[in-house]
Biopython code that builds the backbone (N, CA, C, O; Angstrom):
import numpy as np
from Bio.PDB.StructureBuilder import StructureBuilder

atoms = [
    (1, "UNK", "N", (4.314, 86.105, 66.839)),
    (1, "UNK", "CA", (3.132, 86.831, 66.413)),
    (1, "UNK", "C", (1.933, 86.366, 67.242)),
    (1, "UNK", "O", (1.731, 85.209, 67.611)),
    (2, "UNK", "N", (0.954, 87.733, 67.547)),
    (2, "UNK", "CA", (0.046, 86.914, 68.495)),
    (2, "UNK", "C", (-0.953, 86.738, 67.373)),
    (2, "UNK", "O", (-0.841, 86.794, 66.148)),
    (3, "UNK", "N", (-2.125, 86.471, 68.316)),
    (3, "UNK", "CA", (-3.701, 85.642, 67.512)),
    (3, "UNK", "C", (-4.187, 87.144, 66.974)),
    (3, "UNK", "O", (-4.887, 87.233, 65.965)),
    (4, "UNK", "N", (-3.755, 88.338, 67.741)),
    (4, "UNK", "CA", (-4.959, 89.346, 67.259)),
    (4, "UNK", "C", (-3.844, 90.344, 66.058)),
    (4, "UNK", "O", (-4.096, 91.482, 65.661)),
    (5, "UNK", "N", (-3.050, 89.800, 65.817)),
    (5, "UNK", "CA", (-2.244, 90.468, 64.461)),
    (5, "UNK", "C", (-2.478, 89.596, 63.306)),
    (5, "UNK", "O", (-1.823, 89.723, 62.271)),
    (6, "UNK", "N", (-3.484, 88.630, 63.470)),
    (6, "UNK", "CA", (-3.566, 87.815, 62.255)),
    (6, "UNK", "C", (-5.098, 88.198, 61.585)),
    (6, "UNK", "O", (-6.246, 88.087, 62.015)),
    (7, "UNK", "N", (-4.647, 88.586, 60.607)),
    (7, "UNK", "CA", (-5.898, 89.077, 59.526)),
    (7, "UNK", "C", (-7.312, 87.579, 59.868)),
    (7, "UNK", "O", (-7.243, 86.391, 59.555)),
    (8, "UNK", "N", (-8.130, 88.130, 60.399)),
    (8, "UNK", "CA", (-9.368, 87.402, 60.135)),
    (8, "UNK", "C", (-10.251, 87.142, 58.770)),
    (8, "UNK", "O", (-10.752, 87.995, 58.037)),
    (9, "UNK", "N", (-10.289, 85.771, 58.652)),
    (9, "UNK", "CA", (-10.248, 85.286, 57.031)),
    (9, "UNK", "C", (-12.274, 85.819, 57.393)),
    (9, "UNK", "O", (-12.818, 85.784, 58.497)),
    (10, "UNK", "N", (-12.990, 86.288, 55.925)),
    (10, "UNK", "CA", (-14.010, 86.279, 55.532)),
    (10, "UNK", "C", (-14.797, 84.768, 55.348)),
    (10, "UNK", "O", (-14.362, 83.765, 54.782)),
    (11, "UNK", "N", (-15.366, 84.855, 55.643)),
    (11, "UNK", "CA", (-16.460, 83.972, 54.921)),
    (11, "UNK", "C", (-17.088, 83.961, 53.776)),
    (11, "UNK", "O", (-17.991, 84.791, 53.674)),
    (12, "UNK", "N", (-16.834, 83.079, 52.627)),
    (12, "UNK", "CA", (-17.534, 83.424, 51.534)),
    (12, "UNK", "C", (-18.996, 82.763, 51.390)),
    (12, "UNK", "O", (-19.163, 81.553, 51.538)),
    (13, "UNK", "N", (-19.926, 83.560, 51.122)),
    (13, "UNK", "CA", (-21.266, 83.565, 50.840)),
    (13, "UNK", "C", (-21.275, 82.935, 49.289)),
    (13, "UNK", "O", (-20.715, 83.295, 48.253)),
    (14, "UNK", "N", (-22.405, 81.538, 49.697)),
    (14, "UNK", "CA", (-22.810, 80.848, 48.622)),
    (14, "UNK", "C", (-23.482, 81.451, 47.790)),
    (14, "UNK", "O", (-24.516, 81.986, 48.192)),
    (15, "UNK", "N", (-23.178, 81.541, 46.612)),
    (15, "UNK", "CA", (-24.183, 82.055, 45.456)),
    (15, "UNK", "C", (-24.952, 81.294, 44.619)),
    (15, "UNK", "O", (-25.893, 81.699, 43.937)),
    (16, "UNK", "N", (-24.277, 79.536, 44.731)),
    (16, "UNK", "CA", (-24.864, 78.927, 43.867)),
    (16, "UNK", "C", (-26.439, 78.608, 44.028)),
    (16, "UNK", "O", (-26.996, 78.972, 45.064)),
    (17, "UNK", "N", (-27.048, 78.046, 43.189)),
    (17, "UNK", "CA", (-28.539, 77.721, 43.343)),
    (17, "UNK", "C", (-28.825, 76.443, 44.366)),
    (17, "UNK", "O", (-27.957, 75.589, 44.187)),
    (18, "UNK", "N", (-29.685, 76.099, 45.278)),
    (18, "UNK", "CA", (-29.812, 75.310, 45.733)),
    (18, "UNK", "C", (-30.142, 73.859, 45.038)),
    (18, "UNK", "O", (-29.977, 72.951, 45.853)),
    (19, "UNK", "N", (-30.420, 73.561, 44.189)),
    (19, "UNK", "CA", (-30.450, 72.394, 43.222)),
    (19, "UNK", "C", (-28.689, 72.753, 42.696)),
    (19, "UNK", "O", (-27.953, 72.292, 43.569)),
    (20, "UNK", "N", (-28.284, 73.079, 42.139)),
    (20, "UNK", "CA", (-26.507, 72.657, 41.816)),
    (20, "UNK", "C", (-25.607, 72.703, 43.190)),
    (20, "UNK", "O", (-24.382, 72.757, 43.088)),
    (21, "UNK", "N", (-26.160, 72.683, 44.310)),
    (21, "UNK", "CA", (-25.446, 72.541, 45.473)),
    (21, "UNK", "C", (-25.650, 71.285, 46.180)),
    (21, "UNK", "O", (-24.699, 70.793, 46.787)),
    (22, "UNK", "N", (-26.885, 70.664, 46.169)),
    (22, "UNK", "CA", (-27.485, 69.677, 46.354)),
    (22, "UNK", "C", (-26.909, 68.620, 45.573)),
    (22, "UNK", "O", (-26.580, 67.586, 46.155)),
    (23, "UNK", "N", (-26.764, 68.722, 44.497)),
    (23, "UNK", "CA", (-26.111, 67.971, 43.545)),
    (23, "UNK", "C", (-24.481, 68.139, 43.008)),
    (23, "UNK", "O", (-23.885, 67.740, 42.008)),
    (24, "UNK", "N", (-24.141, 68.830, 44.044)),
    (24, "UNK", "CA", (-22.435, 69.211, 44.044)),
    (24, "UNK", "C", (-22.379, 69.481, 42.390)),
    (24, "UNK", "O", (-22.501, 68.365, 41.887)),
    (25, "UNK", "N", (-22.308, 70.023, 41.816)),
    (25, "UNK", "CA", (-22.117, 70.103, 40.585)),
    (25, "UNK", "C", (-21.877, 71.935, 40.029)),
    (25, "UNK", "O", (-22.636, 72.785, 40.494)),
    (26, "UNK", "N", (-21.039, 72.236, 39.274)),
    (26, "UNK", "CA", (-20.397, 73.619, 39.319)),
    (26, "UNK", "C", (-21.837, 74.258, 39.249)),
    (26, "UNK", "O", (-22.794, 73.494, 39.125)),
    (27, "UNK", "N", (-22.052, 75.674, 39.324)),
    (27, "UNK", "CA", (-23.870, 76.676, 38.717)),
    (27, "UNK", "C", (-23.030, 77.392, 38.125)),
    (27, "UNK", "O", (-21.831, 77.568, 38.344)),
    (28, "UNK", "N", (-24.019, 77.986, 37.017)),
    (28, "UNK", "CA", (-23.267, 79.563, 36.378)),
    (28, "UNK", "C", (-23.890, 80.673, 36.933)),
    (28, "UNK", "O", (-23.712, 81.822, 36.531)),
    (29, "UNK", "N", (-24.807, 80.268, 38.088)),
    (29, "UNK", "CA", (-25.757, 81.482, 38.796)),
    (29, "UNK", "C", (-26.463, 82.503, 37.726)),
    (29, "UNK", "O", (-26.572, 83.715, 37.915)),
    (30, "UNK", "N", (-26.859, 81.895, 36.726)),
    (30, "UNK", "CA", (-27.575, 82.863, 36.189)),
    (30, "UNK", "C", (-28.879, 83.297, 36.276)),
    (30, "UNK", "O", (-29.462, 82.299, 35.853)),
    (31, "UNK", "N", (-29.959, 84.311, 36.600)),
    (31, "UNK", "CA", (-30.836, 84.430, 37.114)),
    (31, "UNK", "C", (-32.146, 84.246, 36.150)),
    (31, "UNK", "O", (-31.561, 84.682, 35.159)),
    (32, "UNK", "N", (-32.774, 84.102, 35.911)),
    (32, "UNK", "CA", (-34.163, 83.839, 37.309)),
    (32, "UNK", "C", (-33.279, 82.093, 37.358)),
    (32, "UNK", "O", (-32.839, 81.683, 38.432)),
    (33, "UNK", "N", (-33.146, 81.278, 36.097)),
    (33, "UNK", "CA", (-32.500, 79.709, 36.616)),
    (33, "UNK", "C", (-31.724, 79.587, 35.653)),
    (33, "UNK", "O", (-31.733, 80.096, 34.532)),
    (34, "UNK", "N", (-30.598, 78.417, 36.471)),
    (34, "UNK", "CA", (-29.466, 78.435, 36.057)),
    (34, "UNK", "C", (-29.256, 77.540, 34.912)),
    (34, "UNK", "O", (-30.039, 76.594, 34.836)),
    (35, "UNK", "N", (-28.102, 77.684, 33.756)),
    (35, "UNK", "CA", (-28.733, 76.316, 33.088)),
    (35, "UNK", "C", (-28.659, 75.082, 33.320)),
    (35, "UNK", "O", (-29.123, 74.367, 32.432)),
    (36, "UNK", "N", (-28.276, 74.628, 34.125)),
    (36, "UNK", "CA", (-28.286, 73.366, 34.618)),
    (36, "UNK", "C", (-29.868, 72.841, 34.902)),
    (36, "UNK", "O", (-30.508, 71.843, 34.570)),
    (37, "UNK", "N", (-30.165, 74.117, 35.736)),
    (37, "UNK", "CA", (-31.852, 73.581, 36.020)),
    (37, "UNK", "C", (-32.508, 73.898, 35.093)),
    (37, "UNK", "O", (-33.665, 73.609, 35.396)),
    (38, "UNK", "N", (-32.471, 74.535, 33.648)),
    (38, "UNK", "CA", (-33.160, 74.569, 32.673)),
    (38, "UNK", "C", (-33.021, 73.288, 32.167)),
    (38, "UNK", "O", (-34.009, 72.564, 32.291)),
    (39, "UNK", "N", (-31.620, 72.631, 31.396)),
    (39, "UNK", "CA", (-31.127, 71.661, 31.192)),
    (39, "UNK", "C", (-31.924, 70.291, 31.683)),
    (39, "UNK", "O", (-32.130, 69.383, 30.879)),
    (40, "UNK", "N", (-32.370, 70.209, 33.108)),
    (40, "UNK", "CA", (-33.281, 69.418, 33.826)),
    (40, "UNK", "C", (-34.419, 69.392, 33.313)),
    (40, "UNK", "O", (-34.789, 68.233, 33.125)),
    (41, "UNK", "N", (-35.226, 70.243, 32.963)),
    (41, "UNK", "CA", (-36.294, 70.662, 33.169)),
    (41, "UNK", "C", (-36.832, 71.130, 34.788)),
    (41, "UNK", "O", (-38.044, 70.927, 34.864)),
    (42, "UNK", "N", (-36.500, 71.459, 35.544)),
    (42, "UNK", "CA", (-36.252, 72.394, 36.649)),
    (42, "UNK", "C", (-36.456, 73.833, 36.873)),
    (42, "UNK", "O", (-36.796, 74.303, 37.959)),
    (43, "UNK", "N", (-36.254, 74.459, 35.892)),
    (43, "UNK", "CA", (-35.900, 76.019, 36.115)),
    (43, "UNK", "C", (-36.886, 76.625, 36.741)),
    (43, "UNK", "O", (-36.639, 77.682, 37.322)),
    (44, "UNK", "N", (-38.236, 76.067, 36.753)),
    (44, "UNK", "CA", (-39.376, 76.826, 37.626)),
    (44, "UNK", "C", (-38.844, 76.553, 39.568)),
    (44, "UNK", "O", (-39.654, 77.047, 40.353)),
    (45, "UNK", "N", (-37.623, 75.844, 40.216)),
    (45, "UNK", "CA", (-37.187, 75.235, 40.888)),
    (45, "UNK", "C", (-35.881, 75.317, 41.301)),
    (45, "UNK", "O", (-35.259, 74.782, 42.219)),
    (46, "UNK", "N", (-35.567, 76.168, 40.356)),
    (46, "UNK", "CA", (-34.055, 76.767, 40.814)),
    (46, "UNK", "C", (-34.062, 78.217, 41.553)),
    (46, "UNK", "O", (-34.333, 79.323, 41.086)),
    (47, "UNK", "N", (-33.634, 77.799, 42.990)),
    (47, "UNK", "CA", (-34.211, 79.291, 44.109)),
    (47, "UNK", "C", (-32.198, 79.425, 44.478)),
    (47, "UNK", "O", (-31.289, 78.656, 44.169)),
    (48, "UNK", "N", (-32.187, 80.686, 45.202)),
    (48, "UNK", "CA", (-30.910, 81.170, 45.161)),
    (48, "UNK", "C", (-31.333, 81.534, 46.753)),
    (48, "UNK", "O", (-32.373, 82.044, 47.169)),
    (49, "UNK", "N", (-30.120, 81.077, 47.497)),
    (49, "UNK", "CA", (-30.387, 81.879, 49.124)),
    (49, "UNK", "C", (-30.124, 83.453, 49.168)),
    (49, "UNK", "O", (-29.281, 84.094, 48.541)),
    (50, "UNK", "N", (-30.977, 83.851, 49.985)),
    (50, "UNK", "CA", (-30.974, 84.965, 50.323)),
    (50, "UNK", "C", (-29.513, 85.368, 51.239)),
    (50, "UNK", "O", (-29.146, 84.731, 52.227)),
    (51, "UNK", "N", (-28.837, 86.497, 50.699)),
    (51, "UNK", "CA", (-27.702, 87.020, 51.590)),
    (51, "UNK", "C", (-28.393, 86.671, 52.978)),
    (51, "UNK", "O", (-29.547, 86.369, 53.280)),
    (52, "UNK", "N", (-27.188, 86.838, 53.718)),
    (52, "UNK", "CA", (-27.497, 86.355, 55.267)),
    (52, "UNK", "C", (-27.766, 87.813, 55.976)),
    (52, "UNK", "O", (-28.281, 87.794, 57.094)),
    (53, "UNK", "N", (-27.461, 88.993, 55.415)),
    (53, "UNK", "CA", (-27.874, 90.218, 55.704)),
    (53, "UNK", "C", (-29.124, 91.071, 55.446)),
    (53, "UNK", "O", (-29.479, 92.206, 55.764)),
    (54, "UNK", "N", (-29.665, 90.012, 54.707)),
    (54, "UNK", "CA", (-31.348, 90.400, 54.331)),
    (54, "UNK", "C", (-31.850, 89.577, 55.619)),
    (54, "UNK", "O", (-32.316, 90.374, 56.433)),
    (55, "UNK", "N", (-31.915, 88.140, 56.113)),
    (55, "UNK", "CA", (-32.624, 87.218, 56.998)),
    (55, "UNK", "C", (-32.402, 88.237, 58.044)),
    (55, "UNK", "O", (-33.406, 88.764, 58.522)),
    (56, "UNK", "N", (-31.075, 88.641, 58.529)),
    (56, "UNK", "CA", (-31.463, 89.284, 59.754)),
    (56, "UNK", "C", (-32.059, 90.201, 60.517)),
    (56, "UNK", "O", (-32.386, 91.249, 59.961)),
    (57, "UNK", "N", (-32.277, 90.070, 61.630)),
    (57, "UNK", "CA", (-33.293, 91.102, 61.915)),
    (57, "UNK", "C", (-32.674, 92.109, 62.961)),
    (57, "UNK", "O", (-33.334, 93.067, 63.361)),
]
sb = StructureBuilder()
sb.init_structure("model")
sb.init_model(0)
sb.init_chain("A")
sb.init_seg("    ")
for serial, (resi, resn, name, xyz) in enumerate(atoms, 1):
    if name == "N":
        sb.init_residue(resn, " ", resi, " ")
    sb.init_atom(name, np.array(xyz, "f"), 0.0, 1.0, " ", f" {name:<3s}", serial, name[0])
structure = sb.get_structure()
């Protein structure tokens, strides 16, 4: 089998919040903040990356 019959794997796009990624720790991504960063006292501080298809130009 060559290289170009092999299905090219996706990339999966992070959803978690940048504070539960930082801190390796599971998110439930819930929006506007997650509870983890409520849980903190955080939630004014819990930001989510932008798809990589919005940044581009």
């Amino acid at each position: 089998m060559e290289a170009a019959d092999k299905p090219k794997k996706r990339q999966r796009m992070s959803v978690v919040c940048l504070n539960c990624k930082t801190r390796k720790i599971k998110c439930d991504k819930k929006r506007p903040a997650c509870s983890n960063c409520v849980k903190c006292n955080v939630g004014h501080l819990c930001e989510y990356e932008p798809p990589h298809w919005v940044t581009r130009a």
